[in-house]
NUTIKE-392997 format. One record per atom (N, C-alpha, C, O): residue in one letter; atom name; x, y, z. Coordinates in Angstrom, 3 decimals, padded with zeros to 6 digits. Example, Ala and Ser with C-alpha at 12.3 -4.5 7.8 and 13.67 -1.06 7.14 Angstrom:
2
- drendo|zami|xx|yy|zz
- A|N|013.190|-005.690|007.800
- A|CA|012.300|-004.500|007.800
- A|C|013.200|-003.300|007.800
- A|O|014.236|-003.319|008.465
- S|N|012.850|-002.250|007.080
- S|CA|013.670|-001.060|007.140
- S|C|012.900|000.030|007.870
- S|O|013.409|001.138|008.039
This chain:
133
- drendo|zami|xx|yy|zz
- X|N|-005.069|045.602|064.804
- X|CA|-004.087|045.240|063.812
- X|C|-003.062|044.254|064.386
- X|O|-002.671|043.325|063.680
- X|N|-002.594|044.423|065.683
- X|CA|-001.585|043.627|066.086
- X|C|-002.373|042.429|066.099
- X|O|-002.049|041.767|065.113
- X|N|-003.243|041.861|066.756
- X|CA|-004.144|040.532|067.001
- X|C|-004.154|040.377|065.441
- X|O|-004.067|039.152|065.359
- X|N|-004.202|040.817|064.210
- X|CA|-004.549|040.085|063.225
- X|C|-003.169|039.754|062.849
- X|O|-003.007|038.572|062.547
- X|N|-001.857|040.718|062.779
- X|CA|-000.615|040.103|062.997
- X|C|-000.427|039.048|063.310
- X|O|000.113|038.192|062.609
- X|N|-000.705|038.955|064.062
- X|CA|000.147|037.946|065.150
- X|C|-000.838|036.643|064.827
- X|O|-000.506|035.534|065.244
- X|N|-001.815|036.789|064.221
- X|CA|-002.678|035.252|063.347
- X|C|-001.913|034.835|062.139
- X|O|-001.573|033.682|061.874
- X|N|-001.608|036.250|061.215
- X|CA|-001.752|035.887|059.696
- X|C|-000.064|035.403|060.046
- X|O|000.439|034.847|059.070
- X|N|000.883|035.522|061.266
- X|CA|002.647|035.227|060.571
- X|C|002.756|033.690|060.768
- X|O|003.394|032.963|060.007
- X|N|002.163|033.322|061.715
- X|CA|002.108|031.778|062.015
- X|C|001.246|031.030|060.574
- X|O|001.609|029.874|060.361
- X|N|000.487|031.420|059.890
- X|CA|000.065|030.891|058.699
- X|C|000.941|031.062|057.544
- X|O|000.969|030.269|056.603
- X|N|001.760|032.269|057.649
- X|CA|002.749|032.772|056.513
- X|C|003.673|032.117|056.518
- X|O|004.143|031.669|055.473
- X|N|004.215|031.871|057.767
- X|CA|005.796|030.733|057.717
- X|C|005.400|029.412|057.687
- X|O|006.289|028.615|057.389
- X|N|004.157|028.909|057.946
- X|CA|003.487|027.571|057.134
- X|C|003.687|027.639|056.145
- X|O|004.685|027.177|055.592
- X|N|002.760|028.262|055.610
- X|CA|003.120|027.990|054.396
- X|C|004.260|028.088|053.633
- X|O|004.320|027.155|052.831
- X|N|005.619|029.205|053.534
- X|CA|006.492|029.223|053.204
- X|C|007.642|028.011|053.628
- X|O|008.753|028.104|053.106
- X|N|007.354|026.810|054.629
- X|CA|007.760|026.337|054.815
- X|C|007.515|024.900|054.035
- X|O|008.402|024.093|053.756
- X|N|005.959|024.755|053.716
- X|CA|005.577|023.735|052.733
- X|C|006.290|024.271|051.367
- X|O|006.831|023.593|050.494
- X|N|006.173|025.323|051.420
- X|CA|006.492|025.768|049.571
- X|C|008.019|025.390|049.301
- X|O|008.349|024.807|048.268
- X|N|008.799|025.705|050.149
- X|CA|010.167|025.311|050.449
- X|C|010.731|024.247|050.758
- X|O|011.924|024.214|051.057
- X|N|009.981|023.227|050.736
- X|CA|010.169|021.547|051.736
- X|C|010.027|020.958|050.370
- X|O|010.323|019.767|050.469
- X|N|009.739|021.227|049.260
- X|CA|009.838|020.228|048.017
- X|C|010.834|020.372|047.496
- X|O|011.640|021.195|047.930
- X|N|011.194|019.314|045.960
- X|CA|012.210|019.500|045.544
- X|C|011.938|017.802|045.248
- X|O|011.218|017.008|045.852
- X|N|012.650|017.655|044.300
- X|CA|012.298|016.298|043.034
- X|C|014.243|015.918|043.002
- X|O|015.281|016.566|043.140
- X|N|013.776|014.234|042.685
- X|CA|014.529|013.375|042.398
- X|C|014.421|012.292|041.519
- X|O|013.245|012.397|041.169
- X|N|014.793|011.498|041.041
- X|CA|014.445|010.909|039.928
- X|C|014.272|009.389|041.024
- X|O|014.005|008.353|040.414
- X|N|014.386|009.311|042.207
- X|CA|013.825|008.325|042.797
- X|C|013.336|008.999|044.137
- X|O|013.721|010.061|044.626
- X|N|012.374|008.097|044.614
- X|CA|011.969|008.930|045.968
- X|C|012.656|008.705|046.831
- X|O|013.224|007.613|046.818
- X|N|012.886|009.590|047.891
- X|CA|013.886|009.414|048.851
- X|C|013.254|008.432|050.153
- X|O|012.077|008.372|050.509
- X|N|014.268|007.800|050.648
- X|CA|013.999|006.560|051.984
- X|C|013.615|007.813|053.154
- X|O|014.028|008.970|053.089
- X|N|012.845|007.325|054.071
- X|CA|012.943|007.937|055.448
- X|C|014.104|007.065|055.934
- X|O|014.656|006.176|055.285
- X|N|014.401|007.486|057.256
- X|CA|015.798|007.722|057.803
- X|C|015.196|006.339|058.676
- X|O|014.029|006.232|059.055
- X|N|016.052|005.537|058.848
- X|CA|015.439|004.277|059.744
- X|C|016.200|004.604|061.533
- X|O|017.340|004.468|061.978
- X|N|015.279|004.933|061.961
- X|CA|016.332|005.965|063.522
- X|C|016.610|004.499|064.423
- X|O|017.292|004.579|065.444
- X|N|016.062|003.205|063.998
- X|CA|016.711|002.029|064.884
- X|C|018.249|001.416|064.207
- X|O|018.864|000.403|064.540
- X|N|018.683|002.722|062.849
- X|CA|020.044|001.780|061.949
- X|C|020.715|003.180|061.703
- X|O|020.439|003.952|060.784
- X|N|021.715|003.377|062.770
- X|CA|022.403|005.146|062.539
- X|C|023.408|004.627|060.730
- X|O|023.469|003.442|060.401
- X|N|023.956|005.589|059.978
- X|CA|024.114|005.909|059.174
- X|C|025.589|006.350|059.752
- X|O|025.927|006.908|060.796
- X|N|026.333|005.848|058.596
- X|CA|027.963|005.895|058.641
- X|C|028.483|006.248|057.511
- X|O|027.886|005.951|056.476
- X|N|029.811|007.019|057.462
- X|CA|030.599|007.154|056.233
- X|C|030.490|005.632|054.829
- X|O|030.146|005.673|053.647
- X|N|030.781|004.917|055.372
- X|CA|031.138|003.741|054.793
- X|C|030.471|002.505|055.161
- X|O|029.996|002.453|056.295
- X|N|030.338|001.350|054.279
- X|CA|029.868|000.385|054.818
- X|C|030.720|-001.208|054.083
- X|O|031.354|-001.110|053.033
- X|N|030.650|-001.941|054.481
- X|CA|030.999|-003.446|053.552
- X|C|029.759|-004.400|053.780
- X|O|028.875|-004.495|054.631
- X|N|030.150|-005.136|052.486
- X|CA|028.978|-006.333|052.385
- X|C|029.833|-007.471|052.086
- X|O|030.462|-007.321|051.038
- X|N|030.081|-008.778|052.817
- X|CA|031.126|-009.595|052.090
- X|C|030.096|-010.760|051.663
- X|O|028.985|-011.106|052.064
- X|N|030.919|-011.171|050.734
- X|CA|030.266|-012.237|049.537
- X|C|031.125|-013.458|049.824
- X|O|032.342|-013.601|049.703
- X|N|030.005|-014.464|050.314
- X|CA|030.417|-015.820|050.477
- X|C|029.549|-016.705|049.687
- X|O|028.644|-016.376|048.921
- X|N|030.060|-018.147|050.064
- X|CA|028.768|-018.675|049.475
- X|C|027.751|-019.164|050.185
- X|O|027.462|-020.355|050.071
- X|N|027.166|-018.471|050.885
- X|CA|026.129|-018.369|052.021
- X|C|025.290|-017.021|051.475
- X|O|024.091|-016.831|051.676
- X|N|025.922|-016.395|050.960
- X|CA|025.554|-014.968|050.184
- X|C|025.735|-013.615|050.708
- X|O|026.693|-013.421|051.456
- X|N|024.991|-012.711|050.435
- X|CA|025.535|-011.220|051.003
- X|C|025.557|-011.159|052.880
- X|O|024.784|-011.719|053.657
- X|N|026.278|-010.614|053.062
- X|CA|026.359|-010.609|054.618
- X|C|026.696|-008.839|054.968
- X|O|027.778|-008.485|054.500
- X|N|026.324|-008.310|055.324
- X|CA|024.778|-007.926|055.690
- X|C|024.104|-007.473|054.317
- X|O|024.351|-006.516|053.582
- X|N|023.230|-008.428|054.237
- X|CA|021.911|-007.661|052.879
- X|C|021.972|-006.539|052.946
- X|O|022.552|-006.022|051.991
- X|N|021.518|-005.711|053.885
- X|CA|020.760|-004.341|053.886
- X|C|022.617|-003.527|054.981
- X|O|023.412|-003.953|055.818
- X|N|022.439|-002.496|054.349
- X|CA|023.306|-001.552|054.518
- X|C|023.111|-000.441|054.871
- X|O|022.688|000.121|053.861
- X|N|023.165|000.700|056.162
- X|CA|022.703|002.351|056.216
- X|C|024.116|002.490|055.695
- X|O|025.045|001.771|056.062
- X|N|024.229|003.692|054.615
- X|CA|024.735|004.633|054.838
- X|C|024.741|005.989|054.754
- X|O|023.745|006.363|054.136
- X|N|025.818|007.382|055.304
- X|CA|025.685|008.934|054.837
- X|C|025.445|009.141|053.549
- X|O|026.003|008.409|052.731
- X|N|024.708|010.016|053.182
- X|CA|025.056|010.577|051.739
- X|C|026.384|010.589|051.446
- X|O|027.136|010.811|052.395
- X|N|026.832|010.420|050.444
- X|CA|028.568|011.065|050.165
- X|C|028.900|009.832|050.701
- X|O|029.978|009.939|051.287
- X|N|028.321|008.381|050.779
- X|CA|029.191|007.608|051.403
- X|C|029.744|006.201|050.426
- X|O|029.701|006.329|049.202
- X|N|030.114|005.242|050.862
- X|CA|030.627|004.187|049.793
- X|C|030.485|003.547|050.594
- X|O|030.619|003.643|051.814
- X|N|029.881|002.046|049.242
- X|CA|030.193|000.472|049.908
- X|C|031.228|-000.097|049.283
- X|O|031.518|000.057|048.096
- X|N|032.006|-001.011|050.380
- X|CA|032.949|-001.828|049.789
- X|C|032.547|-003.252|049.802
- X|O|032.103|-003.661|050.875
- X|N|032.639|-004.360|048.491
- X|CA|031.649|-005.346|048.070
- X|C|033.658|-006.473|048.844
- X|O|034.809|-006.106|048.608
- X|N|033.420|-007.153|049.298
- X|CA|034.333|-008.355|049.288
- X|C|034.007|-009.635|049.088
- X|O|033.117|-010.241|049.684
- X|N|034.801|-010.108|048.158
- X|CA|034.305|-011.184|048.046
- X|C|035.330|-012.312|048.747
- X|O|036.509|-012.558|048.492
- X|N|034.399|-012.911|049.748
- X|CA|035.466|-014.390|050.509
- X|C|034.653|-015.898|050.079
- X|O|034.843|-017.000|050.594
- X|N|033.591|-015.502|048.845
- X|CA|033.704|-016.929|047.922
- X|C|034.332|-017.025|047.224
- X|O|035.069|-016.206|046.675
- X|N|034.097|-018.636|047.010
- X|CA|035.335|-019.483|046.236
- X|C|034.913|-019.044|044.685
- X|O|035.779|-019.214|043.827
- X|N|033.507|-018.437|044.241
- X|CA|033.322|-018.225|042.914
- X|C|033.569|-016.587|042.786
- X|O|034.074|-015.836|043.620
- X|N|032.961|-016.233|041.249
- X|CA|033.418|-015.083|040.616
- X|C|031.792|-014.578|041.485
- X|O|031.013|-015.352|042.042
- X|N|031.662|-013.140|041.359
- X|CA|030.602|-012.324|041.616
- X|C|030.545|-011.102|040.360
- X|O|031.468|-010.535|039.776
- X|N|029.468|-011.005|040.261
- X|CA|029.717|-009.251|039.516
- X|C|028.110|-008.728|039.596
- X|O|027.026|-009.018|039.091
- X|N|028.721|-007.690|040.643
- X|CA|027.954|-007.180|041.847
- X|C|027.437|-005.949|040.978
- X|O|028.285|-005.276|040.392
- X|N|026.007|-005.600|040.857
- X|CA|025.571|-004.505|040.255
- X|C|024.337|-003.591|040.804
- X|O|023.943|-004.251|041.766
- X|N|023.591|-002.542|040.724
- X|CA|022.752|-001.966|040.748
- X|C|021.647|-002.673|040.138
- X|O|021.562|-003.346|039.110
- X|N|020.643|-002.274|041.240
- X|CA|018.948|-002.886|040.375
- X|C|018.648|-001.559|039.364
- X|O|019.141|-000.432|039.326
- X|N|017.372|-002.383|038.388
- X|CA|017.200|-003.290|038.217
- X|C|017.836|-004.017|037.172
- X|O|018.522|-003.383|036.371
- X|N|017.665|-005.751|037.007
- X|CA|018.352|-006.526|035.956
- X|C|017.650|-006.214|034.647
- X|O|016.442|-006.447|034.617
- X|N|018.190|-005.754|033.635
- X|CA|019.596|-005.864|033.659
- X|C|020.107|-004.337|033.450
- X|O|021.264|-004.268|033.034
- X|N|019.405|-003.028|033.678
- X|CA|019.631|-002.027|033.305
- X|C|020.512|-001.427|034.483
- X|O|021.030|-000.355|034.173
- X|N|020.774|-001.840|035.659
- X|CA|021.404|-001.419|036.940
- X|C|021.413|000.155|036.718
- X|O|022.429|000.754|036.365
- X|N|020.027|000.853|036.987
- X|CA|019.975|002.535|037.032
- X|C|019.931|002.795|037.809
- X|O|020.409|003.920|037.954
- X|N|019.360|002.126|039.112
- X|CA|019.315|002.659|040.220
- X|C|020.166|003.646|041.093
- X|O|019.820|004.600|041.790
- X|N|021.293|003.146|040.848
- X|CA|022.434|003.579|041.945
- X|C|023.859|003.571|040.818
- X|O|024.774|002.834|041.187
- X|N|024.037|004.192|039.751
- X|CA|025.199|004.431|038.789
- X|C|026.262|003.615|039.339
- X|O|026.834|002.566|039.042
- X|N|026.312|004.460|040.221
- X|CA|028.215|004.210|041.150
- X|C|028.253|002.632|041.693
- X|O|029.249|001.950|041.935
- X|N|027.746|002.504|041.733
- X|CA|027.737|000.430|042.067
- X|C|028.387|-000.080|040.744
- X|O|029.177|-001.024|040.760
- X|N|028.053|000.533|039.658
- X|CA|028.990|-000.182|038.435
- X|C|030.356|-000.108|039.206
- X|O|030.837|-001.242|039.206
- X|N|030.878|000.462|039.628
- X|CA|032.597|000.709|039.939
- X|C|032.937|-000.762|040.683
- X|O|034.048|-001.288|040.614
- X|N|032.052|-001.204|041.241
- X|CA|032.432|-002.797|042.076
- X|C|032.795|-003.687|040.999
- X|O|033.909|-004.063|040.634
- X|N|031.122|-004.074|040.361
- X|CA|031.008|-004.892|039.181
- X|C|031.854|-006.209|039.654
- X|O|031.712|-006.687|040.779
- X|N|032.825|-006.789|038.595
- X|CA|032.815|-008.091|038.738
- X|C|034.528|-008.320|039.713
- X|O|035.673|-007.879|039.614
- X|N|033.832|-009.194|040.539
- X|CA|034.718|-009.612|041.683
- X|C|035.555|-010.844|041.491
- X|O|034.734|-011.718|041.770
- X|N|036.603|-011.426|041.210
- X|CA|036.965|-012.552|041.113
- X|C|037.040|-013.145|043.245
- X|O|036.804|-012.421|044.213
- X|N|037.352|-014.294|043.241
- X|CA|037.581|-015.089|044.749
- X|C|039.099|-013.955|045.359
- X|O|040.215|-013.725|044.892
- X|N|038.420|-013.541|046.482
- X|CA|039.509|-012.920|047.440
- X|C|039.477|-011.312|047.007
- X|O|039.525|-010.502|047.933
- X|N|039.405|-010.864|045.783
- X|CA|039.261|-009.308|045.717
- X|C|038.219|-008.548|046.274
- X|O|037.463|-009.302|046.887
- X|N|037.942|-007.650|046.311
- X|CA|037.212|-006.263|047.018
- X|C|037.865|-005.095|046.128
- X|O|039.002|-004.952|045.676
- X|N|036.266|-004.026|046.026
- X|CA|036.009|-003.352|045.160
- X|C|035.194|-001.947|045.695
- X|O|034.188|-002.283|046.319
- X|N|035.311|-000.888|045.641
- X|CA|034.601|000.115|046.628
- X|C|033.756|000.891|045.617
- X|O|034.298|001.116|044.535
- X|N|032.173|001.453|045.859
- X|CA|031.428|002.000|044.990
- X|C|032.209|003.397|044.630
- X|O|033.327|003.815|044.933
- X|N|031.501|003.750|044.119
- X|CA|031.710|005.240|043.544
- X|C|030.492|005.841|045.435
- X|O|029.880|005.187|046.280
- X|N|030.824|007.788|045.151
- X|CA|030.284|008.003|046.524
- X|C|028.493|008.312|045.931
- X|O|028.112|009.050|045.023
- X|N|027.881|007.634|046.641
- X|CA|026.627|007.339|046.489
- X|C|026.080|008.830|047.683
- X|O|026.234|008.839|048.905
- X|N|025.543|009.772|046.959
- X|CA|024.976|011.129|047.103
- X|C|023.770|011.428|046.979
- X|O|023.421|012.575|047.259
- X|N|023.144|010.792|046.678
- X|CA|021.672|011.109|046.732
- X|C|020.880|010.283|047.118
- X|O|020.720|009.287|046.412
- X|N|019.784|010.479|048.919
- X|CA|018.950|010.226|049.351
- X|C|017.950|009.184|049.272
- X|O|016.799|009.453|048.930
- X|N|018.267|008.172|049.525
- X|CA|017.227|006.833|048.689
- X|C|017.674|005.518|048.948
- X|O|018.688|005.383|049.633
- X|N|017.183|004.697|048.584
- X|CA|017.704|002.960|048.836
- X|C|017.940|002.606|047.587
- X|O|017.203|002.989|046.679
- X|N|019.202|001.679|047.335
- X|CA|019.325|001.536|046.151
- X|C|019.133|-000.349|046.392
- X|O|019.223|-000.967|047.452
- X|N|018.865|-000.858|045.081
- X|CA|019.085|-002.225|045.626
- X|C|019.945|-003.053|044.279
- X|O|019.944|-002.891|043.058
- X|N|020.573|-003.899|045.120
- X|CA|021.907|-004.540|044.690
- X|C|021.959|-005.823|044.340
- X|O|021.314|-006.518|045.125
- X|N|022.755|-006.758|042.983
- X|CA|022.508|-007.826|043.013
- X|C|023.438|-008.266|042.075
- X|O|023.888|-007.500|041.223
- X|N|023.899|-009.915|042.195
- X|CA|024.580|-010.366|041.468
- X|C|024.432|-010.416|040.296
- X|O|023.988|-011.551|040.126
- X|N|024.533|-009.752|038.956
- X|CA|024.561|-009.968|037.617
- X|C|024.344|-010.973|037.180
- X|O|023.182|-011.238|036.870
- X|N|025.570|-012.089|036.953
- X|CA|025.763|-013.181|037.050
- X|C|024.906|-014.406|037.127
- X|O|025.076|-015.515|036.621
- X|N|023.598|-013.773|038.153
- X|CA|023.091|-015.361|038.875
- X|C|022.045|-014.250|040.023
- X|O|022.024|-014.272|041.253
- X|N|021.263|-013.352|039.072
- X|CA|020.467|-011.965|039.273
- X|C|019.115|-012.579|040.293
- X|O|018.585|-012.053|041.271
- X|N|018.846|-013.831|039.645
- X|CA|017.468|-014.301|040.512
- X|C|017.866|-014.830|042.197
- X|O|016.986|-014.727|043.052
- X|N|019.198|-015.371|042.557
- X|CA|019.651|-015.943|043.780
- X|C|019.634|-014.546|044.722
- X|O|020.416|-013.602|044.830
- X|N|018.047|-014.974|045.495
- X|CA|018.393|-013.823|046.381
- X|C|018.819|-013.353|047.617
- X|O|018.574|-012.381|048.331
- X|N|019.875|-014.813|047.670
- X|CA|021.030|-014.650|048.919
- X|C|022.256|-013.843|048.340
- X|O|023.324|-013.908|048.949
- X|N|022.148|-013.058|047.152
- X|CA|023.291|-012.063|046.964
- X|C|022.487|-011.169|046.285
- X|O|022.848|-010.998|045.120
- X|N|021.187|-010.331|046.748
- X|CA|020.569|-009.207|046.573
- X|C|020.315|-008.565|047.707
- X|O|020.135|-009.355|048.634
- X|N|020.250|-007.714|047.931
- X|CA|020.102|-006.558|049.497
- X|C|019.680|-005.302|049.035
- X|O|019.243|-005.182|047.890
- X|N|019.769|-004.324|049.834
- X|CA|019.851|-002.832|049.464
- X|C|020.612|-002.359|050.376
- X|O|021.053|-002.975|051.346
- X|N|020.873|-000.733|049.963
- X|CA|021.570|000.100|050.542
- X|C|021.216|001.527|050.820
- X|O|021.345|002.333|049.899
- X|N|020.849|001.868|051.810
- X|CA|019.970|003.340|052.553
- X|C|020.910|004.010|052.144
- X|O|022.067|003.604|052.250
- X|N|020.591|005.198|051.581
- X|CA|021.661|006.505|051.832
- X|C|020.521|007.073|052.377
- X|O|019.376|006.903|051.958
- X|N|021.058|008.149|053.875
- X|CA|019.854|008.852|054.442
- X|C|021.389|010.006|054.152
- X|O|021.322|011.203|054.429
């Protein structure tokens, strides 16, 4: 009895561990990129050269702040055009006039969202994404 013990618990916490490892989102979640650590916060500034840095890690629970140091207007949104569902809380940036900055709402759930000028949606020197791990 013990020898069959000691087979069937190592199969039992397998499996209870697959059964327990799921769980649904309405987008699939990013793996964790372990060469780009993950921070509270991040910025992307807007020139006219375009987004600087495209791609963004951040924590769950974390925020981007969009700045804009071009001479034109921006209005910075969630993919895709024109429904921006991806990532809700990116509406809170939205439209930037020259010299303002704008901080998301806290972006909480697991995934890459991707980001882009409204405005001028096809220029994809002001589209990027943003990791939440």
């Amino acid at each position: 009895m013990t020898r069959f013990a000691s087979l069937l618990f190592p199969l039992v916490l397998g499996l209870g561990t697959v059964a327990c490892s799921g769980g649904s989102s309405s987008s699939a979640p990013t793996a964790p990129d372990p060469g780009q650590p993950a921070s509270p916060s991040a910025t992307i500034t807007l020139t006219s050269s375009g987004a600087s840095p495209q791609t963004v890690t951040i924590s769950a629970g974390g925020q981007v702040t969009f700045v804009n140091n071009d001479s034109r207007t921006h209005n910075m949104q969630s993919d895709p055009h024109p429904e921006h569902t991806d990532c809700p809380d990116l509406a809170q940036v939205g439209f930037l006039t020259p010299g303002q900055s704008r901080t998301s709402g806290n972006l909480n759930i697991v995934r890459t969202c991707g980001y882009h000028d409204h405005d001028d949606f096809s220029n994809t020197r002001f589209q990027g994404n943003i990791v939440i791990q």
